[in-house]
Every structure is written in C-alpha cells, then in structure tokens.
N, C-alpha and C positions, 0 to 999 in steps of 0.2 A: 440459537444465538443470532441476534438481528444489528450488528454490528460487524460492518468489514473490520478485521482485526488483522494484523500484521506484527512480523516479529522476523530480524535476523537469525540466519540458520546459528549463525555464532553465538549467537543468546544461547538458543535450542542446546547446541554441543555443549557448552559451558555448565548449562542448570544440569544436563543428566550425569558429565561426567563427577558434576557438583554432589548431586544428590546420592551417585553411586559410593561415593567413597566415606559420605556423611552415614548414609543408612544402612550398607553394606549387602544392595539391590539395586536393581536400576529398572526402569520403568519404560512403560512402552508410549508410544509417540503422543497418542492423543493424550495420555497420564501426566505427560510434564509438560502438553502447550498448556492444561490444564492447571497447572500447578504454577506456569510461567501466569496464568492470568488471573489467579490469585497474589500472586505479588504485583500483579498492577505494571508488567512489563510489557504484556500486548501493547499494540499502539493502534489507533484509528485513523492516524491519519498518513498518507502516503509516505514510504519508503523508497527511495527509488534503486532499482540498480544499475550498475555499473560494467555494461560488457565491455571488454577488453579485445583488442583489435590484430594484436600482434600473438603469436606462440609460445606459452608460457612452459616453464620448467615445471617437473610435476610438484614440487616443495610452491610454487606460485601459484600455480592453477589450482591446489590445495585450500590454500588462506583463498580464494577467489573463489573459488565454490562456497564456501561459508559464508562470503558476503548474500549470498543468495534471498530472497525475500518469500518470509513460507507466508502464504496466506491463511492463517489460524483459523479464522472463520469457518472455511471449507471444510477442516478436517472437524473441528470439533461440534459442527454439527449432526456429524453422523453417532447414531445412537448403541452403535452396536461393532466394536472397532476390527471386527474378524469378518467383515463383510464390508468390503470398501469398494464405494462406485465413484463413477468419473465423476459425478460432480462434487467429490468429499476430497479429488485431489488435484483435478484436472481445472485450472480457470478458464471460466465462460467463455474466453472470447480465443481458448487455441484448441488446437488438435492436437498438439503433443506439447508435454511439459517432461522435464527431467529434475530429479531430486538425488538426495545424497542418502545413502543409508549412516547414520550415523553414529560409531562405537558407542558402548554405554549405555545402550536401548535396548529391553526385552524386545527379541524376536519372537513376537507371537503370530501363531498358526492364522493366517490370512486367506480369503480370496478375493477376486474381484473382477467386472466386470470389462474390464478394457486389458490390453497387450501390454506386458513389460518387458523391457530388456535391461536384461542385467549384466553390466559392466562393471572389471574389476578391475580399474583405471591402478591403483598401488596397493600394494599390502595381501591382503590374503581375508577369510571370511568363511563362514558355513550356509550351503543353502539346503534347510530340513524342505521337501518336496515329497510331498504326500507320505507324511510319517520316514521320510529316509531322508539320514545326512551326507552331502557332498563338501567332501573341500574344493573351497574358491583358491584361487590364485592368480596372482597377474597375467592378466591376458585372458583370462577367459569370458566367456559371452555368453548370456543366457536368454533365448525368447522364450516366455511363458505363458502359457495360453490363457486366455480369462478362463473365470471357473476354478483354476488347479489349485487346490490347499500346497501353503508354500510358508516358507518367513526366509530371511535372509541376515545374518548375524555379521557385522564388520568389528576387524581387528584394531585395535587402538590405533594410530596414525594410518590407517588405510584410507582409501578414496573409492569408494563401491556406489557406481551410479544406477540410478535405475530411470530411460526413458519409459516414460509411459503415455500410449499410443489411444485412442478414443476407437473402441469397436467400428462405429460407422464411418469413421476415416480409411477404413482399412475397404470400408466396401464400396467405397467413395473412389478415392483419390489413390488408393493401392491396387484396384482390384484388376489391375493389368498382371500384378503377378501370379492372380489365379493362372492364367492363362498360359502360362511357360509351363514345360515339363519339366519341372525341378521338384527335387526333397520340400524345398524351401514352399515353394504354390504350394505341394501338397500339404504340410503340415498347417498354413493357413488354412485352407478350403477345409479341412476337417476339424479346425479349431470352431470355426464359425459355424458350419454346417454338417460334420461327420459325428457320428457317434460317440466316441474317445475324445472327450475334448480338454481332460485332463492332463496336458502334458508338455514338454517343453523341448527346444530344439538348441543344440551346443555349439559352439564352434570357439578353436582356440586362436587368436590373435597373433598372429607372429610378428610380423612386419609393424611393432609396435608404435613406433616413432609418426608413421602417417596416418594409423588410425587413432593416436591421440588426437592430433591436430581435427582429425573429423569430430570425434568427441568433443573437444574444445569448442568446436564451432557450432557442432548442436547445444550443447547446453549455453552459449551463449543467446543463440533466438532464440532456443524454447524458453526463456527465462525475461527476453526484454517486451517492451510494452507498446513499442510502437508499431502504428496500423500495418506496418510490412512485416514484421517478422513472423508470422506464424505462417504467411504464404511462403517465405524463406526457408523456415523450419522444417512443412512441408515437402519442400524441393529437397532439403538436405535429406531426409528419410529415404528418397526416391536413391538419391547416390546413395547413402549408406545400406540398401538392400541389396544392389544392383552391383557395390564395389564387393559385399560379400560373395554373392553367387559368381564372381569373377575369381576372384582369390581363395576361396576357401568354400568351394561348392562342394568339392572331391571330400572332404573332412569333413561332412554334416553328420552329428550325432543327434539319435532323438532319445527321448528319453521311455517315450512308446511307441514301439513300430509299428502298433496294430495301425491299418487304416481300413476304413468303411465308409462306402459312399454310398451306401444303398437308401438312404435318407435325403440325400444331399439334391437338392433341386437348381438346375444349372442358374434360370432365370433369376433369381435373388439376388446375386448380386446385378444384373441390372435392371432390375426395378430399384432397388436398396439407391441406385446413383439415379435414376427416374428422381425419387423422391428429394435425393437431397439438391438436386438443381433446378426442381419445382417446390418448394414445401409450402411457398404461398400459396398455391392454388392446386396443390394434391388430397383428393381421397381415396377412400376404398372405388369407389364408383370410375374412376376415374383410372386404376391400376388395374380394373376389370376388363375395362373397355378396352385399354391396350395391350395386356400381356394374355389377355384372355382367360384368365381364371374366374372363380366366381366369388365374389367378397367373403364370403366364409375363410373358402379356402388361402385367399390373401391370410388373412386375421389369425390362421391358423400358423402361415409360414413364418408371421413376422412372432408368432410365440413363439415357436419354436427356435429359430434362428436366433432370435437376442433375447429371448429367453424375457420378453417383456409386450404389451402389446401396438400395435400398429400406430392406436393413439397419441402411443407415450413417444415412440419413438418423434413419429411428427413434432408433438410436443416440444421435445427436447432439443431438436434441430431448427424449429422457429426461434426459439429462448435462448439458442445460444448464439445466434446474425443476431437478436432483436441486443444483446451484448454488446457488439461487436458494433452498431448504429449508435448505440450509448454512448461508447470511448470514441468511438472515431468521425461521428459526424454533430453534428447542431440540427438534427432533424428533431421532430416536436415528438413527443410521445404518442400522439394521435396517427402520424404518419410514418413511424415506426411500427404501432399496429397495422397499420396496412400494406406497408411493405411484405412484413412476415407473414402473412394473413389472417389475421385476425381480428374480428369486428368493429374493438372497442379499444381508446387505450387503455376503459377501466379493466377489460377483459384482459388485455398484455399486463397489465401491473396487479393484477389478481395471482396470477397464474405467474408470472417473474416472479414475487416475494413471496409464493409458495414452495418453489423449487430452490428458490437462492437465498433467501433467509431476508432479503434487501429488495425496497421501492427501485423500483426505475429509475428515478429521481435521485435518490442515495446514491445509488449505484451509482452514475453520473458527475454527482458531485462529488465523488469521491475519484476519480478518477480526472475531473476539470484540475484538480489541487494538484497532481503531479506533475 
C-alpha cells in the first residue's frame, strides 16, 4: 500500500464490535483495517492527537485511548499477519509506540520481532502464550520476548495496553540493564542473546493508582508527534523499568526459567550501541578494527542476535533518523542522505519507499499538513 492511511482507534472498536454482532465472528486487526478501507474510511490525510495533561479516571483515559491514531498503512502492509515486525507497527520516527488490544478482535497466534509489555490497565483478558491459556486481570503485567508465539484476547469494556519496545533500543538506550544482577537483566540478555528466547517475564501491579499515572503518561508520548517525545518516551521506559525492579523485583515471575548463556557474547551489546551512534559512518571493517573480531564473525553475531543481517540492521537505523530529519527539520533530501550516510538522495529514497511503502517527499508532506 503506498499511501499513509490513518484511521481512529474508535473507528477500529466500532467496525469490529459492528461486524461481530452483524456476522456472529469477529475478525482480526489487519481483517477490519481492511474491511475499514473498503468502506473508504481510512483517511490520507493527517489526524492529529490530542495528549492530555492532567490524570484521568480510568472511564476517561478509556474514551482517550480510543482517540488514538492507528497508522493503517503500517499494518496493512505486512503480508502475512502472524509474523509482525517493528515496522508493520512501530512508526519510523520512535522507539516505542503503545496500542490498545481491542475487544471484538480474533486473537490470533502472533510473533514478532520487537519487546511487548502487556498491561491490564481495566477489566480482565486471555493471554494464549505458546499454545497455553492464562487469565489476565487488573494489574497484571506481561514482558514478552520477541520471537514467542502469543495472542492476547481483551474483555468487552476492558483497557488491555500493549507498549511495544524496537529490539535495538533495548541494545541501545536499555542496555545498562544488562548490567545489574537482577531476574529482570537476565531475562533481557537471554531474550536477545540466550538460547530460550521464547518467553515472558510477570509481575502483578499493586500500588495501582501510581502506575496508572505512569501508564498514562507513557502512552501519551509514545502516541504524540512532536520532535521531543519519543526522547521523553524513552526517559519514561528508563523510570518504568527501574521503578519495577524497585517495587516489585522480589515478585518476578518467568514464565521459563531455563537460562543459557553459553551462546551469549558479552561484546554485542556494545558494538550493537557502537553502531547505533555511528551508523553514518559504520561497517563491518570498521567493528573489526575495534572490537577485534573478524567480519565474518561480526556478520555472524548480528544473524544470530536479531535474527537478521548486519546490513539490514544498518539499514533500518539510517531509515529511521533519515524519518526523523523528514518530520523534524527542512534539510534537502540530498543532505539527509548524507547525514545517515548514504551516497545519493536517489539511493536514501530508493531504499525509504522500499521499506516504508512512501517517497521521502510523501513522507514529508505528509507530515508538513499536521
């Protein structure tokens, strides 16, 4: 699809709860933006939202979640809806983005390539996790590792959030928490790099009242559009991991205790933060020369570790700043390419409207209009 499309999440709830009761089934997400853009209610051109400032009741922050703005495009480019990557949910220009699970939806059996946490903000829900069903309930909390077959079922008036985290942000901007001797480091470090990487870590919510408000306030950046929030959103991650392993370290449930680091090679994550604060000017030749391995064996770690390779990786981290220059500056497309490093601007808008569906240019003016 080569059109940014948009659509309120209250559309969304509205057509499935419509359709569920019309057809006596309900359909899974990408099935009714689908069916939304058959009726000609996607829109193309900007939606804005509306974050709220003050601490809303949960009946308010309810109706305010729904105002939320799904970007259709993303998802319904992907071809295959049981295999979801960051950029089929994640937009270009953040590191974490937060969504709503929404009653009415087949939960169908998912994986994906980026961290979710699953939050059960009201109400109640099922989460099927590798062929097994759990009950949700308020206050519970789920991190799920990429990779683990999962779905996630919410109860008619519930409020079931799921932030979701960009793998290389974690090896980036998180990866101090390898570093602590907690459950919490470890269940990262072998999500990314251990053996078992199928699996999820629990914790139940007590002190509800202060971590909605944290909620509240994550899903308001991860959700707004100007050039500070996603640096905001980030910072908020850092407190919401840090207020967990405070409060609720002693209660860490996993859901597989195996752990295995016989695999796990320390250096990764700081090359992985090498790369993302050079990506202009990073190669293999160049991660040899300082961490001393030999490019093969580079080429080899970055398969293994994101499960994709060295190139892509690069790739994906120049494409998503050369984003981020798009919305937030008036630099030329020529100098864009160069910043990210990349030759040509024809080379940066080659390679952007092959990953993102959308010109440079589009992209752009699609975001000057909000």
């Amino acid at each position: 699809m080569n059109n940014i499309l948009n659509v309120r999440l209250q559309v969304v709830a509205d057509a499935a709860k419509h359709y569920y009761f019309t057809h006596h089934r309900s359909l899974d997400f990408p099935s009714i933006l689908k069916y939304l853009y058959k009726q000609g209610k996607l829109v193309s051109y900007p939606l804005r939202f509306h974050p709220v400032t003050q601490m809303l009741d949960s009946s308010d922050f309810l109706e305010h979640a729904y105002s939320q703005i799904i970007h259709a495009d993303l998802v319904l480019s992907d071809v295959d809806p049981s295999i979801i990557q960051e950029e089929n949910i994640i937009p270009v220009s953040k590191d974490v983005f937060t969504v709503v699970n929404l009653p009415f939806i087949n939960p169908y059996i998912h994986f994906h390539n980026f961290f979710e946490i699953i939050y059960v903000y009201t109400g109640r829900g099922v989460l099927n996790f590798e062929n097994e069903t759990e009950d949700l309930i308020e206050g519970d909390l789920k991190i799920i590792a990429p990779h683990s077959l999962h779905s996630v079922w919410a109860d008619e008036d519930s409020l079931i959030l799921s932030i979701n985290i960009r793998t290389s942000t974690f090896n980036n901007v998180f990866s101090s928490l390898f570093e602590t001797n907690t459950l919490l480091s470890s269940f990262f470090t072998n999500s990314l790099y251990g053996k078992y990487s199928r699996n999820y870590i629990s914790f139940k919510i007590e002190n509800r009242l202060e971590w909605q408000e944290i909620i509240q306030e994550i899903f308001n950046e991860t959700n707004r559009e100007d050039s500070f929030a996603n640096k905001i959103a980030v910072y908020q991650m850092h407190v919401f991991f840090c207020k967990l392993l405070r409060d609720f370290g002693n209660t860490i449930h996993l859901y597989d205790n195996r752990m295995s680091y016989s695999s796990f090679n320390s250096d990764f994550p700081m090359m992985m933060r090498y790369v993302q604060e050079n990506y202009s000017t990073v190669n293999l030749t160049v991660l040899s020369e300082i961490f001393h391995y030999s490019e093969i064996y580079i080429s080899k770690m970055f398969k293994k570790n994101l499960n994709f390779p060295f190139s892509h990786a690069l790739r994906d981290i120049r494409l998503r700043h050369a984003g981020m220059y798009l919305k937030n500056t008036d630099y030329k497309i020529s100098e864009i390419a160069e910043l990210v490093g990349y030759d040509s601007a024809d080379y940066l808008s080659r390679a952007f409207k092959k990953k993102y569906g959308v010109s440079p240019c589009k992209y752009r003016d699609y975001y000057s209009e909000s």
